[in-house]
C-alpha positions as CSV (number, residue, x, y, z in Angstrom):
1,X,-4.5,102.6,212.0
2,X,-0.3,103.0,212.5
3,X,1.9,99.9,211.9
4,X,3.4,100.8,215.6
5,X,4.0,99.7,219.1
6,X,2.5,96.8,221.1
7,X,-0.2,96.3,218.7
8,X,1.9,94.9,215.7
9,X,1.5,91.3,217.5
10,X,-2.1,91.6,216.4
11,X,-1.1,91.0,212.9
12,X,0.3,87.6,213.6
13,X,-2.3,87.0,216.6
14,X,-5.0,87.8,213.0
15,X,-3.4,86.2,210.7
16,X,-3.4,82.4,213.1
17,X,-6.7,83.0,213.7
18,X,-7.6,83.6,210.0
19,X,-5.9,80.6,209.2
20,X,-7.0,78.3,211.8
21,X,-10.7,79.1,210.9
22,X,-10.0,78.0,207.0
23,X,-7.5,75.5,207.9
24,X,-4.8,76.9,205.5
25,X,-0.9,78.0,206.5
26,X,-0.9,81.2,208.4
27,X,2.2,82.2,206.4
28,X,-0.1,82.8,203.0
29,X,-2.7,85.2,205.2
30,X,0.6,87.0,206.5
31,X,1.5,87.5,202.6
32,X,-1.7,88.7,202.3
33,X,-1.0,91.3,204.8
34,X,2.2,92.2,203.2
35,X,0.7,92.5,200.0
36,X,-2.3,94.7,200.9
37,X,-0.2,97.2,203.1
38,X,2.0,97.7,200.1
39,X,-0.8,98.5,198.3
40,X,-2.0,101.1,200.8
41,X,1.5,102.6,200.8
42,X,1.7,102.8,197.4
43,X,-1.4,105.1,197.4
44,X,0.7,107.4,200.1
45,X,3.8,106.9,198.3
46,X,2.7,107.5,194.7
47,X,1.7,104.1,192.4
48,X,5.1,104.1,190.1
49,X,7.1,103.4,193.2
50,X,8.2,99.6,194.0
51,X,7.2,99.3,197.7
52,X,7.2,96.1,199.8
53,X,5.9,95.3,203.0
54,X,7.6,92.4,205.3
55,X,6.1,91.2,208.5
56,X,8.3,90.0,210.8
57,X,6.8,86.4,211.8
58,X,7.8,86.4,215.4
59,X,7.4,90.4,216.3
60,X,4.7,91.6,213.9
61,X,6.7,94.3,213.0
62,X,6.3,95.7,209.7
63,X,8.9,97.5,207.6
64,X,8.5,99.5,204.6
65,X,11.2,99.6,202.1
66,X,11.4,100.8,198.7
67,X,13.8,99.3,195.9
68,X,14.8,100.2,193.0
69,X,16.5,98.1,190.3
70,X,19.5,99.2,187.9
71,X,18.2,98.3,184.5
72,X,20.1,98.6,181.4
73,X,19.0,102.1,179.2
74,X,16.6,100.2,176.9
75,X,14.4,98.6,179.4
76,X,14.8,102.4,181.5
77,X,10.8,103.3,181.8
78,X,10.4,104.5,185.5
79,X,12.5,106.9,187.3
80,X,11.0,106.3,190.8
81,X,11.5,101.9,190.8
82,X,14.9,102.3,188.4
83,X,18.5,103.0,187.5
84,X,20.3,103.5,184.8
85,X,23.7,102.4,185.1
86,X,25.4,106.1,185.5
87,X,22.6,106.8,188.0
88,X,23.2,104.4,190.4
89,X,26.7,105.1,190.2
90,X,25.7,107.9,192.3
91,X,23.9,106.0,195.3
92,X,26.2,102.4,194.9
93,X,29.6,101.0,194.6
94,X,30.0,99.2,191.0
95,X,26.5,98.6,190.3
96,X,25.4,95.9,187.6
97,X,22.3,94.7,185.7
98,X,19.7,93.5,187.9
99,X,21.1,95.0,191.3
100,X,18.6,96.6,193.8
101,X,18.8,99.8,196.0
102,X,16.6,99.0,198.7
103,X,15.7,101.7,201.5
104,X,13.8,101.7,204.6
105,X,10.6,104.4,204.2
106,X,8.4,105.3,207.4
107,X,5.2,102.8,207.8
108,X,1.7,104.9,207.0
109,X,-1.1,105.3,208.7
110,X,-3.8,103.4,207.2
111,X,-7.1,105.6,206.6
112,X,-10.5,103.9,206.4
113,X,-10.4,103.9,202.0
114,X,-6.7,102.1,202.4
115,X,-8.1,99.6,205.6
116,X,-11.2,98.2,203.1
117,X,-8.3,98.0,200.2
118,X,-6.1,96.0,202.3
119,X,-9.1,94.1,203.9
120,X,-10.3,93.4,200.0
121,X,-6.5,92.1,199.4
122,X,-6.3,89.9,202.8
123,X,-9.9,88.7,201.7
124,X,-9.2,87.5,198.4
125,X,-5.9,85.8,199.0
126,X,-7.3,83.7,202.2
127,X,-10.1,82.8,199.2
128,X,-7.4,81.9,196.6
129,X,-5.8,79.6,199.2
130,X,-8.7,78.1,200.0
131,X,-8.7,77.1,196.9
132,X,-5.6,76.1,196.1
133,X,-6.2,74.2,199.4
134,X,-9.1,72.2,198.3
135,X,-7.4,71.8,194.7
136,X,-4.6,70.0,196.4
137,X,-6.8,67.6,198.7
138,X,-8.9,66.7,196.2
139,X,-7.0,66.4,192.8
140,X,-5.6,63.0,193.3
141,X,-9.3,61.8,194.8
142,X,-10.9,61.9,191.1
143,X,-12.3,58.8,189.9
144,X,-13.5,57.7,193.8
145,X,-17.1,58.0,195.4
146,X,-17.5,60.2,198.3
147,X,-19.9,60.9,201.1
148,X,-21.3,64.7,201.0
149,X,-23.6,66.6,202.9
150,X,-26.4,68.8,200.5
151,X,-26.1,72.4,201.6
152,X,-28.5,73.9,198.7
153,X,-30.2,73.8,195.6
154,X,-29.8,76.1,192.8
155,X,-31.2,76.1,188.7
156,X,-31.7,72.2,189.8
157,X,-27.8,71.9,190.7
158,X,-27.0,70.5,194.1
159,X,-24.7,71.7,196.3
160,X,-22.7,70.1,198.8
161,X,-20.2,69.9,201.6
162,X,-17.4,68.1,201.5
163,X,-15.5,69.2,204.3
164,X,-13.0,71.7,203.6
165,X,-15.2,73.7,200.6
166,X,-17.7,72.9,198.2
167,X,-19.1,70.5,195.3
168,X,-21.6,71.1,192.5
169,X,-23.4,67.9,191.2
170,X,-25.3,69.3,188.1
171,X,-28.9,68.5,187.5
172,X,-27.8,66.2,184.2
173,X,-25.7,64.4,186.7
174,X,-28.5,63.2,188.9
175,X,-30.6,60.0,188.5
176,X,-33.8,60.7,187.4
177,X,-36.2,63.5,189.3
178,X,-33.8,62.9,192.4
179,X,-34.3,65.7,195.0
180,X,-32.6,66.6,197.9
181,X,-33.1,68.9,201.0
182,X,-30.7,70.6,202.5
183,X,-28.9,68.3,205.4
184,X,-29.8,65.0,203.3
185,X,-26.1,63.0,203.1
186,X,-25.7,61.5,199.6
187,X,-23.0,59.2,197.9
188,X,-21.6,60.7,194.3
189,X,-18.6,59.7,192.2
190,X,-15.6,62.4,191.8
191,X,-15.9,63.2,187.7
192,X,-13.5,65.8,187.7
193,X,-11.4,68.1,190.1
194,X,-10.3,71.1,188.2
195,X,-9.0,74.9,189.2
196,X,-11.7,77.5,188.2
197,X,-11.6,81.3,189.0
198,X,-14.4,81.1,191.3
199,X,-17.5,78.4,192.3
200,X,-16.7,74.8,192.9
201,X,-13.8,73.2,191.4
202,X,-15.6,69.3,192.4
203,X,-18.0,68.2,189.8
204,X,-20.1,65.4,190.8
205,X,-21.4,62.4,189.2
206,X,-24.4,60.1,190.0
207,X,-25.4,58.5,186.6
208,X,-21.8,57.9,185.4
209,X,-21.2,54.4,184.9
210,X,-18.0,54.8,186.7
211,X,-20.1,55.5,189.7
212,X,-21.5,51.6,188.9
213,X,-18.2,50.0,188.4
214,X,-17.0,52.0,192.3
215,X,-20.0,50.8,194.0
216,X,-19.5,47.1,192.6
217,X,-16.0,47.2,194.4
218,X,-17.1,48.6,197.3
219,X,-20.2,45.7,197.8
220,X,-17.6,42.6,196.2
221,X,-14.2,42.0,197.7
222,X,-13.3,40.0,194.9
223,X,-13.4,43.4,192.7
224,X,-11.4,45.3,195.0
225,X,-8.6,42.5,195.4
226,X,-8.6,42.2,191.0
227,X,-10.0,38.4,191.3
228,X,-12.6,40.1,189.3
229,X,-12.3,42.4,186.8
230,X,-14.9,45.1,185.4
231,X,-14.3,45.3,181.4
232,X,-17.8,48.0,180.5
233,X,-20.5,49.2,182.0
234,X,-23.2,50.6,180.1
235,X,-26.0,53.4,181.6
236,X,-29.7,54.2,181.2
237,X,-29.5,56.3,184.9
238,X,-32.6,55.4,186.9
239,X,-33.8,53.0,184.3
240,X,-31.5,50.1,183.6
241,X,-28.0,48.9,183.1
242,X,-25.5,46.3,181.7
243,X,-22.5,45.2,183.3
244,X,-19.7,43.3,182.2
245,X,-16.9,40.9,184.5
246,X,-14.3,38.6,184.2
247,X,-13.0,36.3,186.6
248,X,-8.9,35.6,186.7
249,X,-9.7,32.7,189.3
250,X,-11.5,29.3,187.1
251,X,-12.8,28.7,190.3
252,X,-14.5,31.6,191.3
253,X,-18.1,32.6,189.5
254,X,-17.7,36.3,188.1
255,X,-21.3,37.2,187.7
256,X,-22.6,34.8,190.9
257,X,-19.8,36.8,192.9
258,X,-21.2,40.1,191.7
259,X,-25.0,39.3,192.6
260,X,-24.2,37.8,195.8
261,X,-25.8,35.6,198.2
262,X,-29.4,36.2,197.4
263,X,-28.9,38.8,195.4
264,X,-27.4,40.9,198.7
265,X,-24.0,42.2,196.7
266,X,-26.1,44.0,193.9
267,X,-29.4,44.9,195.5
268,X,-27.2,47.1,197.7
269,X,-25.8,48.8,194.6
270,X,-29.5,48.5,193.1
271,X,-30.8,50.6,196.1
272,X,-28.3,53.1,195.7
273,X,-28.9,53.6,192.2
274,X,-33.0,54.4,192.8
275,X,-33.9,51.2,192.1
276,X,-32.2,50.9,188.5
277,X,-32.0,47.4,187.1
278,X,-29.2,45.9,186.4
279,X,-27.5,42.9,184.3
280,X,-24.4,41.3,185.2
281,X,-23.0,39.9,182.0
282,X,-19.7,37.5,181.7
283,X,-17.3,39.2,179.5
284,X,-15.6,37.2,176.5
285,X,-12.7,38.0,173.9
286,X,-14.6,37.0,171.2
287,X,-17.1,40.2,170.4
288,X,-19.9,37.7,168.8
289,X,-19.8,35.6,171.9
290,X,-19.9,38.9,174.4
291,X,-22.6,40.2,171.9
292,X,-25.0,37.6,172.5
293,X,-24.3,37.8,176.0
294,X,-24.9,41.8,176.2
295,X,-28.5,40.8,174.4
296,X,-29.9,38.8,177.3
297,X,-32.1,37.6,177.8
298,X,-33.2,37.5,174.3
299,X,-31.9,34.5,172.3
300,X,-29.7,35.1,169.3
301,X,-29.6,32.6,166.6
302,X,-26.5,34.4,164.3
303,X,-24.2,37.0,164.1
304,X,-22.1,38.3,161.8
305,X,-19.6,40.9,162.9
306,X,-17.7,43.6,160.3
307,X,-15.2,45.0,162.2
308,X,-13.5,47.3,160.0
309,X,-16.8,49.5,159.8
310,X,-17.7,48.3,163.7
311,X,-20.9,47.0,162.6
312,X,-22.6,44.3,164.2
313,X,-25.7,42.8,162.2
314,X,-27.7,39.8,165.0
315,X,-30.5,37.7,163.9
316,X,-33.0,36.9,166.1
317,X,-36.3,34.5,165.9
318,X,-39.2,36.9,165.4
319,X,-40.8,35.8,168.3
320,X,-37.4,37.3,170.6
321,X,-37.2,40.6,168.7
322,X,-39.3,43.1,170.8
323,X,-37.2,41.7,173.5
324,X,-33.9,42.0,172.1
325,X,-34.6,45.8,171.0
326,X,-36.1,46.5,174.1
327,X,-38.4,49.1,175.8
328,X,-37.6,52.2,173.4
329,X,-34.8,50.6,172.3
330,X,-33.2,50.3,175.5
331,X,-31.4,46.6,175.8
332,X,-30.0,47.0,172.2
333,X,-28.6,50.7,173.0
334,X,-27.0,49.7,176.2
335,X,-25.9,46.5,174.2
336,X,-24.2,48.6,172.0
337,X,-22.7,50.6,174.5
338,X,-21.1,47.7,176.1
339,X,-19.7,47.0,173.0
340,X,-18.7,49.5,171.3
341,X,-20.5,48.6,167.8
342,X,-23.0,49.8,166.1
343,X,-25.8,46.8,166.2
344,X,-28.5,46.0,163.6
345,X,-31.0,43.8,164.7
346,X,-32.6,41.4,162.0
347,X,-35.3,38.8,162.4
348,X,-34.4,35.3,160.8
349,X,-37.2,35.9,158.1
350,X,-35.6,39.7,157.1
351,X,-32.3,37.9,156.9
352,X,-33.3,34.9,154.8
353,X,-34.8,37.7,152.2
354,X,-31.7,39.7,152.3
355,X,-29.4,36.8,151.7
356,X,-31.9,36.0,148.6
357,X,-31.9,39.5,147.0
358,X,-28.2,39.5,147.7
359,X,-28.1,36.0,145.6
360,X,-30.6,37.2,142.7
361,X,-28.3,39.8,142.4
362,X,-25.0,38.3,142.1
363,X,-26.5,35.3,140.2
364,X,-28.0,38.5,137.7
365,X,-24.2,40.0,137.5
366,X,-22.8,37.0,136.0
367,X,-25.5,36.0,133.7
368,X,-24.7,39.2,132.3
369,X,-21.2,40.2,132.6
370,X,-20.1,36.3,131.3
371,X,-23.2,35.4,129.5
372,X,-24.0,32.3,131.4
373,X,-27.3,30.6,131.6
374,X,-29.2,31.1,135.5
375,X,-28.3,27.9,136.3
376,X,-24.5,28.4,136.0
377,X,-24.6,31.5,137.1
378,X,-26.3,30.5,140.3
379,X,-23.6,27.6,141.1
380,X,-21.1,30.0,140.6
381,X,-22.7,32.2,143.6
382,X,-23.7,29.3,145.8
383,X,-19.2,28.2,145.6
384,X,-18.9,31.6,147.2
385,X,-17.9,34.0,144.4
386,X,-19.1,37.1,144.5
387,X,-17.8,39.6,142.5
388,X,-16.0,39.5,138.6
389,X,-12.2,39.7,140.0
390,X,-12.8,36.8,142.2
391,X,-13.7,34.8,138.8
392,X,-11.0,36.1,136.7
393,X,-8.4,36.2,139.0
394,X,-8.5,32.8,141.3
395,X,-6.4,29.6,141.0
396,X,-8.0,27.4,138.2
397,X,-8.4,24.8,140.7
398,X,-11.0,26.6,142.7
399,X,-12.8,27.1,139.3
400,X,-12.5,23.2,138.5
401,X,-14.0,22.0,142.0
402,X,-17.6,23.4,140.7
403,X,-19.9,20.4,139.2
404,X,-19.6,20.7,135.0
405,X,-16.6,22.7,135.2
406,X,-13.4,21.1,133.1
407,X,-10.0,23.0,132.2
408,X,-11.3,24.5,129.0
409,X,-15.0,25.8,130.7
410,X,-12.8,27.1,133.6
411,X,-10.4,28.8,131.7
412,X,-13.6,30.3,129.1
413,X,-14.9,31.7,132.2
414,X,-11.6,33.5,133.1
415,X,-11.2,34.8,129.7
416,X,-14.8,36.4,129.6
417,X,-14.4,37.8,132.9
418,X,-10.9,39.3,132.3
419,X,-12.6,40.7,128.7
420,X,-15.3,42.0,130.8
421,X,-13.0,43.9,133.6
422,X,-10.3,44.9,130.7
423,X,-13.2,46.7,128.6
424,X,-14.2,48.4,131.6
425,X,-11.1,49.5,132.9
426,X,-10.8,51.1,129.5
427,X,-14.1,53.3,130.0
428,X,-13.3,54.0,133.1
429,X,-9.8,55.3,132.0
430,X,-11.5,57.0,129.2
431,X,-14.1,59.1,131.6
432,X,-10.9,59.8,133.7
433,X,-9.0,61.3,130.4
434,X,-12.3,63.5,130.0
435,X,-12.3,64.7,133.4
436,X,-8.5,66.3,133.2
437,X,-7.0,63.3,135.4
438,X,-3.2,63.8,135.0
439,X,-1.0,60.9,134.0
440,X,0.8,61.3,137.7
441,X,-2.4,59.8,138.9
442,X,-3.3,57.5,136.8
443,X,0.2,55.7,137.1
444,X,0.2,55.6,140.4
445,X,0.2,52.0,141.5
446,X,-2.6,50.7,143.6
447,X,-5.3,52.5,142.2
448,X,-7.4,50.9,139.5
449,X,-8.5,52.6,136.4
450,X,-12.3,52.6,138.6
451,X,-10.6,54.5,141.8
452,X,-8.9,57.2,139.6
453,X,-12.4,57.4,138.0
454,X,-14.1,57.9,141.1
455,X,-11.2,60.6,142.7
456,X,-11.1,62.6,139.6
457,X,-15.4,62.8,139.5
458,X,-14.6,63.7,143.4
459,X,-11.9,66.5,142.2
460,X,-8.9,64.6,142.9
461,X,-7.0,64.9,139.4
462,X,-3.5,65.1,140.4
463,X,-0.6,63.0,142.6
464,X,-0.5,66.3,144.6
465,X,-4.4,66.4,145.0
466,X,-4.5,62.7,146.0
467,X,-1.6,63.2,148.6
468,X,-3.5,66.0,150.1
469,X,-6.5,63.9,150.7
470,X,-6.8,62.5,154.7
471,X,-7.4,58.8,154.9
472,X,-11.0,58.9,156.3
473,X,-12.0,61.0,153.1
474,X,-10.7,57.7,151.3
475,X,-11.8,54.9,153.2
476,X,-14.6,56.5,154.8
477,X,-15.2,57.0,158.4
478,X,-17.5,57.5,161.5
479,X,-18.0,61.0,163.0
480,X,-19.1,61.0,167.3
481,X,-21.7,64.4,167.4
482,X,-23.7,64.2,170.2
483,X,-23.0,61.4,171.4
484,X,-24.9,59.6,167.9
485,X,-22.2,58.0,165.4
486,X,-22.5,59.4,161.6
487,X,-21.1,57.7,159.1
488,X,-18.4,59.5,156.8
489,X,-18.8,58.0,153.3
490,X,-15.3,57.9,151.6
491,X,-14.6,58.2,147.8
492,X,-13.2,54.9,147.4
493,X,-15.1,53.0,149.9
494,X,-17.6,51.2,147.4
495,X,-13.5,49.4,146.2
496,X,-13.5,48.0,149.8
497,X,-10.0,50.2,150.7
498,X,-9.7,50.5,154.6
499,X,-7.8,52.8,156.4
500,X,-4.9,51.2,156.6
501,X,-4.0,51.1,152.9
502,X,-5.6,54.1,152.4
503,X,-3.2,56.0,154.7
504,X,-0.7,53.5,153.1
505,X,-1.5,55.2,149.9
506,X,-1.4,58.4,150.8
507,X,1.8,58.1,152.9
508,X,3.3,56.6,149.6
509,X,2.2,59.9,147.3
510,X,3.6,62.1,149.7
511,X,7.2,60.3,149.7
512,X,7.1,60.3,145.9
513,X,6.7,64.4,145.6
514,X,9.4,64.3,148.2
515,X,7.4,66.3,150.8
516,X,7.7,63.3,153.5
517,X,11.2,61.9,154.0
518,X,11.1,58.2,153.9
519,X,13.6,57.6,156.9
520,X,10.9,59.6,159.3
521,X,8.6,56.8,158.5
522,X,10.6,53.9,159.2
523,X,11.6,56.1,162.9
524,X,7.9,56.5,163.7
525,X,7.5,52.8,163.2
526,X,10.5,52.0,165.5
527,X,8.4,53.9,167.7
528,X,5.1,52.4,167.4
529,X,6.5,48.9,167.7
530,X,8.5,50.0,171.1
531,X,5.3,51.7,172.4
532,X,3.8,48.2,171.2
533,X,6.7,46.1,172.9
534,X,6.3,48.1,176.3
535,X,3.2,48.0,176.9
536,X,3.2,44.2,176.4
């Protein structure tokens, strides 16, 4: 086939068809054309030459030029694309670096091996827009349900139309043993757009709880207009789920708006879900309170919430506890999923027997650490101390409110505990000699004589060793695999150090060996507190 005559206006005539079939700009299949008839004359031509094909949009004419580009004598490589500067001399008036010699070389005639080349070329660019195409429409739609159309199955992964390409909504992605047949129209949630070489580039969702919290403000206005808000939602995909809402209007009901009249609002959402159950819980500030909310419809009689290790411990009547753990476990998962905390449930009786042990056992420290009878000792635990430090170290006053207790008993008791805690800061000291702890470390303010103990049987021995340490290996930590949390113990965690002063001691260690500069710390606070400041 010749680049000639009349027929060059079936270039453009192709390339508007090509393009109005996949809806992209007829300009990229005419690059395409370009492109692959280059190619085919570079096969005539010989591969080391720099030919370029342009297509003129309103003829169809094609013209073949060659250029070549005067490089400087280091970059020089190929004599048939480049100049040197004495070279072009030759061909051009006062050449310089980066100008172009570009000449006009017949058109070739296009044998069957170069026509499939350039057909391959045209082929794969019209795909590449495509697309880009579908890229573009869809990247900004991402977080939003859509209506498809299934097309196929394949390896349990559905396929499906959504107008100008394709979708993939993986078999973890669908509720339960869902199938589809090809033609079936089904609603999804848009997890993720994202370019890919070839295949889809929209994955789909259907048991996201995104997909929940889109359908909820498509059924209730009050959702879509912000009157209400969704704060979590919480999954079990076909099975069951938890829901949480506020309301910014006191006069408007956030979990009666959500169910609707006679249920209407969610048994819409319920149908599209496969039937999936579904609790509508009011959302509160104050975790405990949202807690015992999350846990209907069981009936909580305490919690106590550690937020530092994101711990929640509820105790329940023994009568509620199957109900507040659930099938398999299922209400107290999705609880904690709401949440965010790890949740320990405890019956009233396990909780009453825990407190006592925890009693005996404080009650046993002080009979033996101050050498006090059991029933001192036990008055001492029921005032609220609990540990040695607290004894030796509080205000007097909080000593002398205890029944029995005058100036002189309250001030025997310090002394005995500040003997006690002085002896063993020695031994501890001692064992940290032994170990090869290095004075550097055991002057270091704000670690006890029991911390550098514990770091140096750990292998910290040295200021440089400590301020190598991360504060999660101090303070301990939780680790996400899997989806499951783990928990990181950390060497000083039994001291009750959180992450805060741990980093704060760590931080401090690295400014005193002079390998953090002290003025870069006060400029990333500026920073957090104006990231702080903006954001409020």
């Amino acid at each position: 086939m010749a680049i000639t005559s009349a027929n060059q206006l079936e270039l453009l005539q192709t390339a508007e068809a090509v393009a109005r079939e996949k809806n992209i700009d007829p300009g990229l299949v005419v690059e395409a054309m370009e492109e692959s008839l280059a190619r085919a004359a570079k096969s005539r031509y010989g591969a080391e030459m720099d030919i370029r094909v342009n297509i003129d949009r309103k003829t169809g004419r094609a013209t073949f030029t060659r250029v070549r580009t005067v490089v400087d004598e280091e970059d020089y490589e190929n004599y048939q694309s480049q100049f040197t500067l004495e070279t072009a001399k030759d061909w051009m008036e006062n050449p310089q670096i980066g100008d172009t010699l570009v000449e006009e070389v017949p058109p070739v005639e296009l044998g069957r091996i170069a026509a499939q080349s350039a057909k391959q070329v045209i082929l794969q660019k019209v795909r590449e827009a495509e697309r880009d195409k579908q890229y573009e429409d869809f990247k900004d739609r991402a977080g939003t349900i859509i209506n498809a159309l299934v097309k196929r199955e394949e390896y349990g992964n559905v396929i499906v139309d959504v107008g100008s390409g394709e979708a993939i909504l993986r078999r973890n992605e669908k509720i339960g043993r869902e199938a589809y047949r090809p033609g079936d129209r089904i609603r999804c949630y848009i997890k993720d757009v994202r370019r890919e070489q070839r295949g889809p580039q929209i994955f789909l969702s259907r048991t996201a709880p995104e997909f929940m919290a889109e359908l909820f403000k498509m059924e209730v206005p009050e959702i879509y207009e912000g009157i209400i808000e969704i704060k979590a939602v919480a999954r079990d995909p076909g099975s069951r789920a938890k829901i949480a809402v506020i309301s910014y209007d006191s006069s408007i009901d956030p979990v009666g708006a959500c169910v609707g009249m006679r249920g209407s609002r969610v048994q819409a959402v319920v149908n599209e879900l496969q039937g999936e159950k579904i609790d509508i819980i009011p959302w509160n500030e104050d975790m405990p309170t949202f807690l015992v909310n999350a846990l209907q419809p069981a009936e909580v009689s305490k919690v106590v919430l550690d937020e530092e290790a994101g711990k929640i411990e509820v105790v329940v009547p023994e009568e509620q506890l199957s109900l507040a753990i659930g099938r398999r476990g299922q209400n107290v998962r999705l609880a904690s999923q709401l949440t965010g905390l790890d949740i320990d449930i405890l019956t009233e009786e396990e909780e009453s027997k825990r407190r006592q042990a925890e009693f005996e056992l404080r009650t046993k420290l002080f009979m033996d650490t101050l050498d006090l009878d059991e029933f001192f000792a036990q008055l001492l635990v029921s005032e609220g101390f609990t540990n040695l430090e607290e004894v030796a170290y509080v205000e007097l006053e909080e000593l002398l409110v205890i029944e029995g207790v005058d100036d002189s008993t309250a001030a025997e008791l310090q002394a005995r505990a500040r003997d006690y805690l002085e002896a063993q800061n020695a031994k501890a000291l001692a064992r940290a000699r032994e170990l090869g702890v290095e004075d550097s470390l055991v002057g270091f303010e704000g670690l006890t004589p029991q911390m550098v103990e514990a770091l140096a049987e750990d292998g910290v021995k040295t200021l440089e060793d400590f301020a190598t340490c991360a504060d999660w290996e101090l303070a301990g930590g939780w680790t996400v695999v899997d989806g499951q949390r783990h928990k990181d113990e950390g060497v000083l965690e039994k001291f009750e150090v959180s992450l805060e002063e741990a980093q704060n001691l760590v931080m401090t260690a690295r400014v005193m060996l002079g390998w953090v500069d002290p003025a870069d710390l006060v400029s990333d606070a500026d920073d957090t507190d104006m990231e702080e400041e903006a954001e409020a």
